[in-house]
C-alpha positions in Angstrom: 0.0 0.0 0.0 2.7 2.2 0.7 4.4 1.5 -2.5 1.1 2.0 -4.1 1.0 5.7 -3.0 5.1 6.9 -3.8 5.8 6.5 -0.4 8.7 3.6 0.4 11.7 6.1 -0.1 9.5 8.1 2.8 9.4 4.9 4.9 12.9 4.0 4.6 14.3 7.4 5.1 12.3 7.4 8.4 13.4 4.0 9.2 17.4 4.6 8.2 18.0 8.3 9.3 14.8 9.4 11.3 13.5 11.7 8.8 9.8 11.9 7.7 8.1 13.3 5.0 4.9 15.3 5.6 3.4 13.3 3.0 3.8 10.1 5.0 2.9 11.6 8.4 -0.7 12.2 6.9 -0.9 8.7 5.5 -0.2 7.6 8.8 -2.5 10.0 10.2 -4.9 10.7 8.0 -6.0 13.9 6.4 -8.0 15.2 8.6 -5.5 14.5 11.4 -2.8 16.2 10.6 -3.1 19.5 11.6 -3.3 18.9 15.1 -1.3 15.8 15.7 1.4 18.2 13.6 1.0 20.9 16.7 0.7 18.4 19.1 3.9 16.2 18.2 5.9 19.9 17.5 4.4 21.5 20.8 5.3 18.1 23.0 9.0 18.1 21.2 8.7 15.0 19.6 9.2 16.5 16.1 11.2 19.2 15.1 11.3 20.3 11.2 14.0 19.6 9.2 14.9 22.6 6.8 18.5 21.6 5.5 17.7 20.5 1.9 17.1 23.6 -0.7 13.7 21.8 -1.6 12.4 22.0 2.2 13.6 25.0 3.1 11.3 27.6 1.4 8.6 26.1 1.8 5.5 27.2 3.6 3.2 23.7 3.0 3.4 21.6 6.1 2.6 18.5 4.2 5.4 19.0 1.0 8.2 19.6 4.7 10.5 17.0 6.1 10.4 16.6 9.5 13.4 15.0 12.1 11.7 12.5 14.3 14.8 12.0 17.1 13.2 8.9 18.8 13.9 7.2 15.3 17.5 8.1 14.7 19.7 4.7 14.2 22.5 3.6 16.6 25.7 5.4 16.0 28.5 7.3 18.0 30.4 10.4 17.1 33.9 9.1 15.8 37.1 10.5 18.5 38.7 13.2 17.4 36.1 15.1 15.7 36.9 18.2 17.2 40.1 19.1 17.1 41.8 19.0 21.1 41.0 23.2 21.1 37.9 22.7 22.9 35.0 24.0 26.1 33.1 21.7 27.7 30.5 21.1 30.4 27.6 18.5 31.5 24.5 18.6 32.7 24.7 16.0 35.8 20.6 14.3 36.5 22.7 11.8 38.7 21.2 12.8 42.1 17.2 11.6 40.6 17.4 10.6 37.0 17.3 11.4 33.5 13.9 10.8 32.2 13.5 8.5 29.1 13.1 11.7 25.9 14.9 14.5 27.4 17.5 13.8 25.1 15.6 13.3 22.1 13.9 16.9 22.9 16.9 18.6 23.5 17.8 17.5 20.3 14.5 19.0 18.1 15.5 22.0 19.6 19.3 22.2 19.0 17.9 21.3 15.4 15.8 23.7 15.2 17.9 26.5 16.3 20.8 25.2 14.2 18.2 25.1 10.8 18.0 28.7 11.1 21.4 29.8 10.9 23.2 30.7 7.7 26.2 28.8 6.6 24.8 25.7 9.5 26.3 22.5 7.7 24.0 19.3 7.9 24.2 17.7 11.3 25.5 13.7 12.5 22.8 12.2 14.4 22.2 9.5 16.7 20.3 7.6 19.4 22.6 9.0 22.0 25.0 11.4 20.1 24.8 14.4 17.8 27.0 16.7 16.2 25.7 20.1 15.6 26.4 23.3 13.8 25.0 26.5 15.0 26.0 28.9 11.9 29.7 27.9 12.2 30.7 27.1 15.5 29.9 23.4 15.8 28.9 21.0 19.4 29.4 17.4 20.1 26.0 16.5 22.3 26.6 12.7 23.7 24.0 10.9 26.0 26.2 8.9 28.6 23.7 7.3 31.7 22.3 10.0 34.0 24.8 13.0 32.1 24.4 14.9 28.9 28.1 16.1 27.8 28.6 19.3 25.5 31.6 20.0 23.7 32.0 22.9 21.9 34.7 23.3 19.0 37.7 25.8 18.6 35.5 28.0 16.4 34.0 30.4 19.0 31.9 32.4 16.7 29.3 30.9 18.9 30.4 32.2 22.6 30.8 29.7 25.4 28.8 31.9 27.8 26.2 32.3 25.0 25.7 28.5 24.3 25.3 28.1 28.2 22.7 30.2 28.1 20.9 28.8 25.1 21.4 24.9 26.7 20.0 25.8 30.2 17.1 27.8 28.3 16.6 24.5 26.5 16.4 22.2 29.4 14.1 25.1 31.3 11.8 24.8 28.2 11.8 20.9 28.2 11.4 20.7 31.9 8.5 23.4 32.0 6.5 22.0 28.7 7.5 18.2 28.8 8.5 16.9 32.2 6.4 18.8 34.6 8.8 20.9 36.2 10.7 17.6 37.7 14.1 17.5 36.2 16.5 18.5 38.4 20.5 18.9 37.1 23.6 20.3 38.4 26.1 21.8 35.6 29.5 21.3 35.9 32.6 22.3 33.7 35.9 21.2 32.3 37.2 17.5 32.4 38.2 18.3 36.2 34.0 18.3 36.7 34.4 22.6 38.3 30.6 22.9 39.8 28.6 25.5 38.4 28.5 27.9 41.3 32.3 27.6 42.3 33.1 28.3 38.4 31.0 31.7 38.6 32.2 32.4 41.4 35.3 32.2 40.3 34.6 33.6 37.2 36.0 31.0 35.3 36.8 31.5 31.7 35.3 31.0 28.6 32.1 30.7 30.5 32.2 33.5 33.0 33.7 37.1 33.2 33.6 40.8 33.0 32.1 40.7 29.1 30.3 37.4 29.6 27.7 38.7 30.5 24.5 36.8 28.6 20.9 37.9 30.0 18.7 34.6 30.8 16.1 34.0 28.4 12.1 33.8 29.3 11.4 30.0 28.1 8.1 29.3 29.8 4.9 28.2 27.8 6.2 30.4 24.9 5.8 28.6 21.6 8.7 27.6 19.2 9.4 30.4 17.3 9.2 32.8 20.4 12.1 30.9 21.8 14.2 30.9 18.9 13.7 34.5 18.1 15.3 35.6 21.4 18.4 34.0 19.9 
C-alpha cells in the first residue's frame, strides 16, 4: 500500500536516518488529522522540522516539509577526534534523581531547530545518543552517557561559550517546564576536572564567565517555538 502511494523512499528514510516526510505523516494519520497531531507532536517536542535541503527549506506547506523525528535516529557514535583537542566543555549531571527517558531526544529537536536557522549551519551527525551540531559555524558534540548529557563545543567560538550556556540551560528550562512537569533536576559542571557551576561563577572562570560574559537569561516558559528561537 505504501508502495502503491510513492511513499517507500519516505518509509525508509524514516526507518534509516529518522526523517519523515509530511506526505507520509498524513498517510499515517490521515487527512484530517494532521493539523493537530502536527502541533501536538511539535508543541510536546517530539518533532522538530527539518529545513537543510534547498527543496524543504522555502517552503511554507506543512505536508510538502520533512520533519526529524529524534526517537527514530539509528545507533551510532560520534567518531574520537572530531573536534580538534581546542575545545569547552560542560555537562549537565541528572545523577542525584534521574534522567527521564526523551529529554535527550527533545533537547535535540530543539538544538535542530535553532541550528536550521542559521546561515552557513552545515548538515548535522545524528544519533540515538550522540549528535553533532552546527549552529552557523561554531559546531557541538552532544553525547547521552547514563544520568549525564556532555557538551563540547569546538575551537570555532563564533558561537560564545557563555552564550551557548545560556541557550542549553534555556533549552532544558523549556523541556522541563513543557515536557517533564517541572521535575528535572541537574547540576552543571565544567571542564574535564568536573568545576561545579557555582564555584566556576564564582570564580569567574573563563570562557564561560567574566567581565564581558555577561548573557541575560532568556524567558522560556509556555512560549511557543518560534518565540524561543527568536530571542536567539
Amino acid at each position: 500500500e505504501i508502495k502503491k502511494n510513492g511513499l517507500y523512499k519516505d518509509l525508509k528514510s524514516l526507518l534509516n536516518s529518522g526523517i519523515v516526510s509530511g506526505d507520509l505523516l498524513e498517510y499515517f494519520w490521515g487527512a484530517e488529522h494532521f493539523e493537530f497531531l502536527m502541533d501536538l507532536m511539535q508543541e510536546a517536542l517530539l518533532l522538530s522540522e527539518w529545513k537543510f535541503c534547498d527543496t524543504n527549506a522555502h517552503t511554507n506547506e506543512r505536508k510538502a516539509a520533512q520533519y526529524l523525528v529524534p526517537s527514530m535516529l539509528p545507533n551510532g557514535r560520534i567518531i574520537p577526534g572530531a573536534l580538534s583537542e581546542q575545545f569547552s566543555e560542560f555537562d549537565f549531571d541528572f545523577t542525584e534523581t534521574y534522567l527521564p527517558t526523551g529529554v535527550f531526544q527533545r533537547l535535540v529537536c530543539l538544538c535542530i531547530g535553532h541550528s536550521c536557522r542559521k546561515e552557513t549551519t552545515m548538515l548535522p551527525i545524528l544519533y540515538q545518543k550522540a549528535a553533532y551540531i552546527w549552529f552557523g559555524t561554531a559546531s557541538v558534540i552532544i553525547q547521552l552517557q547514563e544520568d549525564r548529557i556532555s557538551f563540547r563545543l569546538g575551537e570555532d567560538k563564533s558561537l560564545l561559550p557563555a552564550k551557548l550556556l545560556v541557550l542549553i540551560i534555556s533549552m532544558f528550562s523549556k523541556i522541563n517546564e513543557d515536557a517533564m512537569h517541572g521535575r528535572l533536576k541537574w547540576k552543571i559542571y565544567f571542564d574535564s576536572c568536573r568545576i561545579p557551576y557555582e564555584v566556576a561563577k564564582a570564580k569567574m572562570l573563563e570562557p564561560w564567565f567574566g567581565e564581558n560574559r555577561n548573557v541575560p537569561t532568556i524567558e522560556n516558559k509556555n512560549i511557543d517555538l518560534n518565540s524561543f528561537f527568536e530571542n536567539f
